[in-house]
N, C-alpha and C positions, 0 to 999 in steps of 0.2 A: 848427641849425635843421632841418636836412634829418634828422638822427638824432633829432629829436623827432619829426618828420612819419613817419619808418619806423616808430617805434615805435608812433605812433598810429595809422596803418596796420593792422600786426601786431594793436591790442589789436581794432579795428575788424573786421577778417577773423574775428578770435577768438569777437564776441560774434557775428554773420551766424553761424559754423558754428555753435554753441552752439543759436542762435535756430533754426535752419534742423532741427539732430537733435532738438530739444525739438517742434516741429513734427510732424517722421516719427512721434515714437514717440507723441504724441498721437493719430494720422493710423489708427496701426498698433491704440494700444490699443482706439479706437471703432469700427473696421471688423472689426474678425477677429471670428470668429464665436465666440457663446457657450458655455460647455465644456457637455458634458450634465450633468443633474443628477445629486449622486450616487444613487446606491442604498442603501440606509437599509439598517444593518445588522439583521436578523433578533436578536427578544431575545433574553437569554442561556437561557431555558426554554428555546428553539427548538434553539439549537446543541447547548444538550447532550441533548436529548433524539435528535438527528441523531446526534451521536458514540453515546447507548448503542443505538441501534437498529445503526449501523454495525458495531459491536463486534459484536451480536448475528447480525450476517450473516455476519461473517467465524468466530466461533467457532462457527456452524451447519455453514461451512464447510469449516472445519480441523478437528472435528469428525464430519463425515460419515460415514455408516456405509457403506465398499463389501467389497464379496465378492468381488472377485478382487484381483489384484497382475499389473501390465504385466511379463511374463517370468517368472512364476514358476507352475510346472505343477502343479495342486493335485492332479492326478492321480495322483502320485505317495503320496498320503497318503490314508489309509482315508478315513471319512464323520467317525469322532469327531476322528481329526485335525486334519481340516481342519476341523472345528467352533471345534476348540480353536486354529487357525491365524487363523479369520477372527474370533474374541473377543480374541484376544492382539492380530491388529492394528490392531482398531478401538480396544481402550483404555491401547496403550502408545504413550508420544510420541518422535516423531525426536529423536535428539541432536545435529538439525544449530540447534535454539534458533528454527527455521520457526513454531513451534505446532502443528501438524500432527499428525494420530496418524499411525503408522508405515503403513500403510494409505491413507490420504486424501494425506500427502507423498508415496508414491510414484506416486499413481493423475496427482495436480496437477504433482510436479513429478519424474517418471521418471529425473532426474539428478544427483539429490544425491546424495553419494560417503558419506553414514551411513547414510541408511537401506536401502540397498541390502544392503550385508553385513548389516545388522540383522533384514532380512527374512529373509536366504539361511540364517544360523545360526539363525534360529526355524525354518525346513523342516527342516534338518539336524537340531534339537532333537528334534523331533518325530518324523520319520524314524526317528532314532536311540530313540525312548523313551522318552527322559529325562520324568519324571513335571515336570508344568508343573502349577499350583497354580492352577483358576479361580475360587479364591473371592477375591469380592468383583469380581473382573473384571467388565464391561460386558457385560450380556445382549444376546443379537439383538435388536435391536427389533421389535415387533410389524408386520405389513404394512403396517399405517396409518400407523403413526409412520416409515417406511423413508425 
């Protein structure tokens, strides 16, 4: 009798804590505060019109037309030279896979280990003579369009 009464004890304690956490989490679910609403995703015309406009900044960018090079002395090279210096690096790309013309990665990023020798051997090209081909190469651009 006494090992029926513990047992029924035991079941008695069991359903109290059962009763008692059903309780809390009751307690817990209607008090806590409401999540915020979501944010409704933007339609899909919206995103992709953000990604082609994004693209469109970044290839303006990588793109860009500059006239000098960080460390490299244009002085060194007559006027057509350096004509022919600053059309070669606005429309030839880093072989570092950056997107960048040789020109714009060095101006952006003064550290990458390709274009660096890539610009040095077009001075040296240059310097040297060596006849360089600018047909079909990328013109100056107008003021306007700089």
């Amino acid at each position: 009798m006494a090992g029926e009464r513990g047992r029924a004890s035991a079941a008695f304690a069991a359903v109290v804590l059962l009763a008692f956490a059903a309780g809390v989490f009751a307690w817990w679910q209607f008090t806590r505060p409401e999540p915020p609403p979501a944010t409704p995703l933007p339609p899909p015309e919206a995103v992709k019109r953000a990604l082609a406009e994004a693209e469109a900044d970044s290839l303006a960018l990588k793109t860009k037309w500059v006239e000098t090079v960080p460390e490299i002395d244009l002085a060194v090279l007559d006027p057509a030279g350096r004509e022919t210096f600053v059309r070669l690096i606005n429309a030839r790309f880093c072989e570092c896979g950056c997107g960048y013309t040789l020109g714009a990665c060095r101006n952006f990023d003064p550290t990458c280990p390709y274009s660096g020798p890539l610009v040095e051997a077009l001075v040296d090209s240059i310097r040297a003579g060596h006849p360089l081909d600018l047909e079909g190469i990328r013109p100056r651009p107008r003021a306007s369009e700089g």
